[in-house]
Structures are given as C-alpha cells and as structure tokens.
C-alpha positions in Angstrom: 64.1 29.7 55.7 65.1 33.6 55.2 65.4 36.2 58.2 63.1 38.7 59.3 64.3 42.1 59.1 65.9 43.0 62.4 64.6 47.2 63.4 66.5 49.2 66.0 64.5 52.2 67.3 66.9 54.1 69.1 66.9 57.1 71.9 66.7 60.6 69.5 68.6 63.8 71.2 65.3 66.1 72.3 64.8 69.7 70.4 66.0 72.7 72.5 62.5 74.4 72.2 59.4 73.5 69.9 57.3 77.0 68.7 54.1 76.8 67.4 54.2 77.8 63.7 50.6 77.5 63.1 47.8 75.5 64.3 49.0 72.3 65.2 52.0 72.3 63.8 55.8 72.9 66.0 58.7 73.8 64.8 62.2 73.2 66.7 65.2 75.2 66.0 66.6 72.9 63.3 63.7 74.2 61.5 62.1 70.5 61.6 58.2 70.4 62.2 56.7 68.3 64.5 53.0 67.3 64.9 51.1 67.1 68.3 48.8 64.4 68.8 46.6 65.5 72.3 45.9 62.6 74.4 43.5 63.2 77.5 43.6 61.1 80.0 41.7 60.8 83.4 44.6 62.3 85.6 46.9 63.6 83.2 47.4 65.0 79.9 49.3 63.7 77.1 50.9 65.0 73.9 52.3 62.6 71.4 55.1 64.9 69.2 55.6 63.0 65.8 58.8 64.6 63.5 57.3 64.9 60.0 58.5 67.0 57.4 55.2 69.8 56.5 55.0 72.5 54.4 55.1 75.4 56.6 53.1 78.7 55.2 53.0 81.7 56.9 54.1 81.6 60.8 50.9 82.4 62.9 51.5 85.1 66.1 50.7 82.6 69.1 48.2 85.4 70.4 46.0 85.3 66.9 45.6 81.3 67.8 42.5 79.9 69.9 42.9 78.7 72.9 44.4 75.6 73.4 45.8 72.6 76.1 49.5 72.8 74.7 51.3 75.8 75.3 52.7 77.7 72.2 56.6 77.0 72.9 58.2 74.2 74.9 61.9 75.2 76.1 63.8 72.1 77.4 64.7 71.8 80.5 67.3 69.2 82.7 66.3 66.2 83.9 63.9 64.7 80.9 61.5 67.4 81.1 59.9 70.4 79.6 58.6 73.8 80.3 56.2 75.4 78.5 55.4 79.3 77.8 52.6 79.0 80.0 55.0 77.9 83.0 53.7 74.1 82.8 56.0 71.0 83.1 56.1 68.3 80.8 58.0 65.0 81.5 59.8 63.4 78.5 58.1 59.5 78.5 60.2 58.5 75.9 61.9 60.1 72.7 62.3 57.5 69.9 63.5 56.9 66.5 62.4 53.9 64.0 63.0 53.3 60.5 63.4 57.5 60.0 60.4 58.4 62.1 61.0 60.0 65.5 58.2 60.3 68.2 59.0 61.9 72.0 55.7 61.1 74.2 55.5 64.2 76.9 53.2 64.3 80.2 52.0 67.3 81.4 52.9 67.5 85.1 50.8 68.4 88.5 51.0 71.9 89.5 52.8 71.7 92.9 51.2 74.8 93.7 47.8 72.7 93.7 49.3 70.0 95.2 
C-alpha cells in the first residue's frame, strides 16, 4: 500500500509593517501583498492575512479610503504583536506556512484605556 504525502506547515518570519495599497489589499515591505479576511466576533475582532501574489494598480492615499475596522498600516511590534496606525494592538495567533501559502491570524486587543 503507497504513503500519503507527509505536509509540514511551518512558523513564517512576520512582515515588518503591512500598508494598505488599495481597498483590501496590504502590502509589506518585500513588496508581497497580502489579503485581509475580517472576522467579527462577539468580544473581539479578527483579521485573517493570507500572502497571495495580486496585481497591484495604482496605490490609493489611506485618507481617499472609506472607513474601515483595520487600520491602514500595521508596524510590528515585540512580543508577537502588532500596532496599527490607528494606535490599536493586534496579537499575532499564529503565522503559518503550507504547501507555499502563508496565513498570520491577528486579534485586535482591548483598549487598556477602557479597561
């Protein structure tokens, strides 16, 4: 009887900052663009980053952009976590990658000031 194919997803080094390039779309500084994926839940939100390779047009001022629940840049900070342009903190779940694909889960963190 043969083998199954044996997959390793393995822990991927996280980008230094994602920018928004246009709407929905994040670009890090290797010039690789990654695609949010909002997740909402009851006491936290959720944004699912997924590395695909896009066709970027035009970059998009952040200001010319509707409103939105991500900020437009994410600068990394220590400790597994994130802050975005709009002073939030995001936790780093995980940060995978399998079979070429890499995904990084972040978590928006409570606001200590409303603590």
């Amino acid at each position: 009887m043969g083998e199954l194919p044996f997959f390793r997803a393995h822990t991927a080094l996280h980008p230094d900052h994602l920018w928004i390039w246009e709407r929905s779309v994040y670009v890090d500084e290797n010039q690789r663009t990654w695609l949010p994926i909002i997740i909402e839940m009851e006491s936290s939100l959720q944004v699912l980053m997924r590395q695909e390779d896009v066709l970027l047009g035009e970059a998009v001022c952040p200001g010319l952009l509707a409103p939105g629940l991500l900020p437009s840049m994410w600068q990394r900070y220590p400790g597994r976590r994130y802050r975005g342009s709009d002073s939030s903190f995001w936790r780093v779940v995980y940060h995978i990658e399998f079979s070429g694909t890499e995904e990084m889960l972040l978590e928006q963190l409570p606001d200590p000031e409303y603590e």
